[in-house]
C-alpha positions as CSV (number, residue, x, y, z in Angstrom):
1,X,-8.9,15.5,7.8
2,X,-9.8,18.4,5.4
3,X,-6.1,19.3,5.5
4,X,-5.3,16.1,4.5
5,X,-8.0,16.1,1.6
6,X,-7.6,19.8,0.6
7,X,-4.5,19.6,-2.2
8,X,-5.8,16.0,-3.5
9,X,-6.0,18.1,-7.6
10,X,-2.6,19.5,-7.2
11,X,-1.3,16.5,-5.8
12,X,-2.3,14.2,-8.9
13,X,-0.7,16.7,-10.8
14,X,2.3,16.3,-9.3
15,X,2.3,12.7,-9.7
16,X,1.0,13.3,-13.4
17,X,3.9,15.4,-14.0
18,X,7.0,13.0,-12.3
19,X,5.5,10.3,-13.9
20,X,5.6,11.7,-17.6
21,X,9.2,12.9,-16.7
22,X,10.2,9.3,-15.9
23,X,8.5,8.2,-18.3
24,X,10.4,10.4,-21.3
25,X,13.5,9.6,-19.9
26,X,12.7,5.7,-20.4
27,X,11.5,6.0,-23.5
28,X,14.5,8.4,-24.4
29,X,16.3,5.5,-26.9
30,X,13.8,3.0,-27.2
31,X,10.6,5.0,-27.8
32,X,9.8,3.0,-31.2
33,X,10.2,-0.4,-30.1
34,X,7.8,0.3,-27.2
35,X,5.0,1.7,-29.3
36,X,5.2,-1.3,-31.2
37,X,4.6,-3.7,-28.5
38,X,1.8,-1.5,-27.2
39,X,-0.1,-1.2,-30.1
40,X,-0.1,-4.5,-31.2
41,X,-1.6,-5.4,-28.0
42,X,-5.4,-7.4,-28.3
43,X,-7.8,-5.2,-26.7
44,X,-9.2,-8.2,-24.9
45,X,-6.0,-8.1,-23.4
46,X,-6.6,-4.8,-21.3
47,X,-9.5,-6.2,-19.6
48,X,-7.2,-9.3,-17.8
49,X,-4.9,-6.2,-17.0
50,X,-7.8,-4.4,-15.2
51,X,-9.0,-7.6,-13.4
52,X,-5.7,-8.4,-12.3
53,X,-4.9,-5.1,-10.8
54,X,-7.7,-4.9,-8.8
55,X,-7.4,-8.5,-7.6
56,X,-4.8,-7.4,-4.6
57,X,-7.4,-4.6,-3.0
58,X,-9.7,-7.5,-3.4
59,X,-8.0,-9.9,-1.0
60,X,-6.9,-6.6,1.1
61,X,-10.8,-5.9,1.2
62,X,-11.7,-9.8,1.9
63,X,-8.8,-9.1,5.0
64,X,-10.5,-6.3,6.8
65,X,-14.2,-7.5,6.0
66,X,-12.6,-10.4,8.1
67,X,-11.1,-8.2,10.3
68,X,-14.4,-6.0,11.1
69,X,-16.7,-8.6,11.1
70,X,-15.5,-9.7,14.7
71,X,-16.3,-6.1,15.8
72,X,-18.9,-5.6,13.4
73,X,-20.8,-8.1,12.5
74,X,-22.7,-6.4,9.5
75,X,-19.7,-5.6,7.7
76,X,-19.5,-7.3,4.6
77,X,-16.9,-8.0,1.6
78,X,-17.5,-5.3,-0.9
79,X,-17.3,-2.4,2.1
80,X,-13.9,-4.2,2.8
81,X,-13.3,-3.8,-1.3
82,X,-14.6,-0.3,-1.2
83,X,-11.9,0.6,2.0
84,X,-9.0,-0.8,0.3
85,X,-9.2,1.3,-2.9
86,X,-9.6,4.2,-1.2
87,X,-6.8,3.7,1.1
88,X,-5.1,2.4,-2.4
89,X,-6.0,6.3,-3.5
90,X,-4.7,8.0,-0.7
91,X,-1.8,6.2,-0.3
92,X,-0.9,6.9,-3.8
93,X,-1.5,10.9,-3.7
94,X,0.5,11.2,0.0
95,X,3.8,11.4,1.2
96,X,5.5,8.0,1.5
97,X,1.7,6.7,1.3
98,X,0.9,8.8,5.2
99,X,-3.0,9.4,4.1
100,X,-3.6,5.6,3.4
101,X,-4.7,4.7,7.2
102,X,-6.1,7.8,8.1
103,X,-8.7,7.6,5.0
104,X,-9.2,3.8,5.7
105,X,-10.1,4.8,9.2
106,X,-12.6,7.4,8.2
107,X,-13.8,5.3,5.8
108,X,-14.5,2.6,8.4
109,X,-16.8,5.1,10.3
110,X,-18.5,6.3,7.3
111,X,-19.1,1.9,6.7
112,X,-20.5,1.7,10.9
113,X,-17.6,1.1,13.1
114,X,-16.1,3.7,15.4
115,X,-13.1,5.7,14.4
116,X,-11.3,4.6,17.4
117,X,-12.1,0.9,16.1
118,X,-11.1,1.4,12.6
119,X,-8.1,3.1,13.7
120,X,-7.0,-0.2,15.4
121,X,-8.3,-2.4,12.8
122,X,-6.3,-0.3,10.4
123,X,-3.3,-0.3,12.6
124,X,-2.9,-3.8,13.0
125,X,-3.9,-4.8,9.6
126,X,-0.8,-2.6,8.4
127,X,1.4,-4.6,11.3
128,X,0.3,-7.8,9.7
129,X,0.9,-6.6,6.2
130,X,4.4,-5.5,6.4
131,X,5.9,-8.4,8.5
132,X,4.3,-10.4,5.3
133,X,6.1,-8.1,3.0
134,X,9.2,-8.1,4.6
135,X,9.7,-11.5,5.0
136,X,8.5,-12.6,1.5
137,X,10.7,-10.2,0.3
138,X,13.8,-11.0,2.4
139,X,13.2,-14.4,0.6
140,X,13.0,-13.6,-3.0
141,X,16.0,-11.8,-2.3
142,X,18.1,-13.9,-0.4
143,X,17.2,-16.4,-3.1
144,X,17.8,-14.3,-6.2
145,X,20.6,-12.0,-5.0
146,X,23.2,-13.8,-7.2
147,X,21.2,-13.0,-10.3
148,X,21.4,-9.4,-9.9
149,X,24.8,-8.3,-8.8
150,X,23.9,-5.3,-9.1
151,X,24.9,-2.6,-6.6
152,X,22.3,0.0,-7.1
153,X,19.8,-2.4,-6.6
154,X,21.5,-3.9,-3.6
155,X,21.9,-0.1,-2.2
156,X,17.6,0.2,-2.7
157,X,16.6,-2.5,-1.2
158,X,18.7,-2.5,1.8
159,X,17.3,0.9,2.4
160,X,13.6,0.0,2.2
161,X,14.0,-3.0,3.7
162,X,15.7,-0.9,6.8
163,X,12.4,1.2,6.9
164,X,9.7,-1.5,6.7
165,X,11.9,-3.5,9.4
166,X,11.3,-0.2,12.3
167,X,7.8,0.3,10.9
168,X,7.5,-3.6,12.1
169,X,9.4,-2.6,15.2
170,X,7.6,0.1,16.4
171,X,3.8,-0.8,15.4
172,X,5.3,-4.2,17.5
173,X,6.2,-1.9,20.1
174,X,2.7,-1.0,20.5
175,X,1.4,-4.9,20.3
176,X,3.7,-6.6,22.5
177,X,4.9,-3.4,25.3
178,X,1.5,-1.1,25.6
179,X,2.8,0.3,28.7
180,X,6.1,1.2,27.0
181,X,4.4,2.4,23.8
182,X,1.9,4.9,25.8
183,X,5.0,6.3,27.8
184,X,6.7,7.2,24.9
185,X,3.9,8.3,23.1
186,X,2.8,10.6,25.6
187,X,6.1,12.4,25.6
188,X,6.3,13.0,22.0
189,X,3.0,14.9,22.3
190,X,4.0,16.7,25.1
191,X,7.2,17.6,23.7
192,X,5.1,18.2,20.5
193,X,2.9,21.0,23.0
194,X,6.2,22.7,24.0
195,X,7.5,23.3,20.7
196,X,4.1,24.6,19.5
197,X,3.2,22.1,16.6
198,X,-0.2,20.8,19.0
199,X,-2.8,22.4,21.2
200,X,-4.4,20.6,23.6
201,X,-2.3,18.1,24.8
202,X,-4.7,16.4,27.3
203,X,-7.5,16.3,24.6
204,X,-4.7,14.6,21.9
205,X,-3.7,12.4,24.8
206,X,-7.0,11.2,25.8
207,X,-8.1,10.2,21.9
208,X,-4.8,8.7,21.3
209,X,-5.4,6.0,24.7
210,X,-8.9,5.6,23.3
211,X,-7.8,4.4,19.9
212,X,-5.0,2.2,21.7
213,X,-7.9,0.8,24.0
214,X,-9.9,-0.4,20.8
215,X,-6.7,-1.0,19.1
216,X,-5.8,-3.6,21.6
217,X,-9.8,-5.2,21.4
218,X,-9.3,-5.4,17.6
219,X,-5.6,-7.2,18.8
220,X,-7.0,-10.0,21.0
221,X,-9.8,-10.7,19.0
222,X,-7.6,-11.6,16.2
223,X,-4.6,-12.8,17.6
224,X,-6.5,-14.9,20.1
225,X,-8.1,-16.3,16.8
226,X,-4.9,-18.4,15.6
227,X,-7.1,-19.9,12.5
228,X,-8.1,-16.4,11.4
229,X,-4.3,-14.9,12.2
230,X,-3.6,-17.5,9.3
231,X,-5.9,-17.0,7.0
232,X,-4.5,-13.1,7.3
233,X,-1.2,-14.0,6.9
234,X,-2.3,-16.4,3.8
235,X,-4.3,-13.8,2.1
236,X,-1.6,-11.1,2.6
237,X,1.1,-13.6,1.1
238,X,-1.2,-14.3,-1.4
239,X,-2.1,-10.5,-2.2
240,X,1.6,-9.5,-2.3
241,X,2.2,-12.8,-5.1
242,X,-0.5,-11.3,-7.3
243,X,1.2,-7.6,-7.4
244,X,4.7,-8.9,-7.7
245,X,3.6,-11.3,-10.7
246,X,2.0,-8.0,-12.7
247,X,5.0,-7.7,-14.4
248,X,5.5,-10.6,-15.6
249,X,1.7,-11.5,-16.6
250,X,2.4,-9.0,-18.6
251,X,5.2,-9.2,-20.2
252,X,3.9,-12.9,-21.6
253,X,1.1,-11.2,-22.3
254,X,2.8,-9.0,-24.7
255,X,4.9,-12.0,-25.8
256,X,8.0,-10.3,-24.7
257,X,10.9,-12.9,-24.9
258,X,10.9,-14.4,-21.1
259,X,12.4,-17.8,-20.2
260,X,10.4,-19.7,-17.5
261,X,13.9,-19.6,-15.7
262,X,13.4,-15.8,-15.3
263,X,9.8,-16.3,-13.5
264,X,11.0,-16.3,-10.4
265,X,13.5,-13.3,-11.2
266,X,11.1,-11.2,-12.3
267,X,8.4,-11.8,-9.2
268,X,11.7,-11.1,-7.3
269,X,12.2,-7.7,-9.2
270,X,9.1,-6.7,-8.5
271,X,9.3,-7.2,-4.9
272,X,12.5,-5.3,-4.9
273,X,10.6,-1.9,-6.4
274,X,7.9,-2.2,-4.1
275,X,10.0,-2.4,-1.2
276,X,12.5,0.2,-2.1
277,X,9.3,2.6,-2.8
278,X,8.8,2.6,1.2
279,X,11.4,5.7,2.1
280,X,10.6,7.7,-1.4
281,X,8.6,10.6,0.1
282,X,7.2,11.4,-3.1
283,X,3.1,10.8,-3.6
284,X,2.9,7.7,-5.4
285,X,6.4,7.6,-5.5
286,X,5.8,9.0,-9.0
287,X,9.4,9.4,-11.1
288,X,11.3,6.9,-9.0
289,X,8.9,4.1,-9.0
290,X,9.0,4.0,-12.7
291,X,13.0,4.8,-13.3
292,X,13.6,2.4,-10.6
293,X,11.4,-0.6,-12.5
294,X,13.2,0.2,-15.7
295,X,16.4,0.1,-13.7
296,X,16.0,-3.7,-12.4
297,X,14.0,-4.8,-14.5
298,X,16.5,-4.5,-18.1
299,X,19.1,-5.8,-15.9
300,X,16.9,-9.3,-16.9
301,X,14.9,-8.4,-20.1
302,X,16.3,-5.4,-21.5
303,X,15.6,-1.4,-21.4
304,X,12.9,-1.7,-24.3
305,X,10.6,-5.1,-22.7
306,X,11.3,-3.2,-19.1
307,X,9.5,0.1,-20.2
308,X,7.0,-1.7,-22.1
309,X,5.8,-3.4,-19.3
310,X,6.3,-0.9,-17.2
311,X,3.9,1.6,-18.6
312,X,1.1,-1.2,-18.2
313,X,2.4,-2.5,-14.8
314,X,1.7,1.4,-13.6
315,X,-1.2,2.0,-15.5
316,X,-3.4,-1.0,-14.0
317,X,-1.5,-1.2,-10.8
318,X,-1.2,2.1,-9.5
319,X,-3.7,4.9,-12.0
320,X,-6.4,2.5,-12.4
321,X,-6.8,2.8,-8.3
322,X,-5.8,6.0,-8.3
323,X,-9.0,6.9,-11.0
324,X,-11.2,4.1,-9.2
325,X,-10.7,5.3,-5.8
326,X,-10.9,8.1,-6.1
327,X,-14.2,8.0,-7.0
328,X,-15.2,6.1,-4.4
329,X,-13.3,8.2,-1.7
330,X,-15.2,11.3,-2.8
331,X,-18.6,9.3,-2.7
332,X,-17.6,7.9,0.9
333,X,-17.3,11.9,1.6
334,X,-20.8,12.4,1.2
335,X,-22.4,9.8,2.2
336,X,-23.9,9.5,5.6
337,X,-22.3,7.3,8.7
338,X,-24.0,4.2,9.2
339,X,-25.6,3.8,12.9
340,X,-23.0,2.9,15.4
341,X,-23.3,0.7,18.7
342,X,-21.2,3.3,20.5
343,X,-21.0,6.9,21.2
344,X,-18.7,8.4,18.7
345,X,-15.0,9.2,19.3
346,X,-14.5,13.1,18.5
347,X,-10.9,12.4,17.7
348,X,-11.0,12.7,14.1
């Protein structure tokens, strides 16, 4: 856990840095018109962008409060909302988003609940929200491919789709063939033993059961719940609608030129970027996330309208968390874990 936590600084920088390099380069032949639509923003304006980027961790906070309460009774909404901005932060200053779970789960036994329970909680609650992503994503496309024939975008989206589509199989691996998922499991971490990049094995092996024991509680209490497996499934479609229509909230918000044919092509868009971000092993994705929006989205709108929204779709969406939970993640450091039913899992 320290590891993890020990290069956060250098890490912003480094997004910081990619960022105002992709940045430059969009701005390159267009750098006046932009800074005309910015500043002739109404400040008002910056507080619906603020609300409506944080609306997402919102219904990804109202989703685990939902989730922990059937472990956890006590839990409530705004330790949810707390969770989900700092996984927001870690996600956004690790490697292809790696840190996101593991914070969540050490959030979730600073918040009362056993690591070995958050872990699961965590774990399935990712399952969930990628088999939402992919599909609503495989739709937008399938129904919007023939407005962007475009073969660099086809190329991205393949590729992320191909990722999220084995993180589904092999977290469904663990759902649906335990037995099979432990074997395996249990010979990547011996292997991992003989080529020196763990120590003890049997201790590793031991945790890892334990989480997968809670991990399959935290299963059947949900997925025996078929009224609260929709509600997930609602609120995570409903999440991932809200992020993909930043964009273009934006963009009318700036009065950019944007026909209401184009609504539906520009949610699409957006879904395309997020998707394609999966296999970018860059924190944040910083450079290619905002070169990639710029990319798509003047295929529809124009270079100029694409970067203008895009430095407010990346602000509010992405830095905002990034300054918010980060906040929140180093006051979840210090603060003292809540009493727990159960003795404590050493495992992290």
């Amino acid at each position: 856990m320290k590891k993890l936590f020990s290069q956060t600084w250098f890490t912003v920088l480094l997004i910081l840095g990619l960022s105002a390099l992709a940045l430059g380069l969009a701005l390159y032949d267009s750098f006046d018109t932009v800074i005309e639509t910015l500043t002739n923003i109404n400040p008002f304006t910056f507080i619906i962008f603020a609300i409506w980027g944080l609306v997402p961790f919102m219904l990804q906070g109202f989703i685990l409060s939902l989730m922990a309460k059937h472990l956890y009774p006590a839990y409530r909404f705004h330790e949810g909302f707390i969770n989900a901005l700092v996984g927001g932060f870690m996600s956004g200053v690790t490697p292809s988003s790696t840190g996101g779970q593991v914070a969540q789960t050490y959030t979730f036994k600073k918040q009362g609940l056993k690591s070995s329970q958050g872990a699961g909680l965590i774990w399935l609650d990712y399952f969930l929200y990628t088999i939402s992503l992919v599909v609503l994503a495989s739709l937008l496309f399938l129904t919007n491919v023939s407005e962007f024939a475009h073969s660099s975008i086809t190329l991205v989206f393949g590729l992320g789709l191909t990722v999220n589509i084995l993180i589904i199989v092999f977290l469904g691996l663990m759902v649906f063939f335990p037995k099979v998922y432990r074997r395996l499991m249990t010979s990547l971490i011996h292997f991992s033993e003989k080529i020196k990049l763990v120590k003890q094995k049997g201790k590793i092996v031991e945790g890892w059961h334990k989480i997968l024991d809670h991990f399959y509680e935290a299963q059947s209490v949900i997925t025996e719940n078929r009224s609260l497996l929709g509600k997930i499934f609602g609120l995570n479609l409903a999440r991932l609608l809200v992020y993909f229509a930043t964009p273009l909230i934006i963009g009318l918000f700036l009065q950019l030129e944007i026909h209401w044919n184009q609504v539906i092509h520009l949610i699409a868009l957006a879904s395309f970027v997020s998707i394609a971000n999966t296999f970018v092993p860059l924190p944040g994705a910083a450079g290619a996330t905002e070169s990639l929006f710029v990319l798509t989205f003047s295929t529809v709108i124009g270079k100029a309208s694409a970067a203008s929204i895009m430095i407010l779709w990346r602000f509010f969406s992405f830095y905002q968390i990034l300054l918010i939970g980060g906040i929140l993640f180093f006051k979840v450091r210090h603060q003292s874990d809540k009493e727990i039913q159960d003795e404590e899992s050493t495992y992290y």
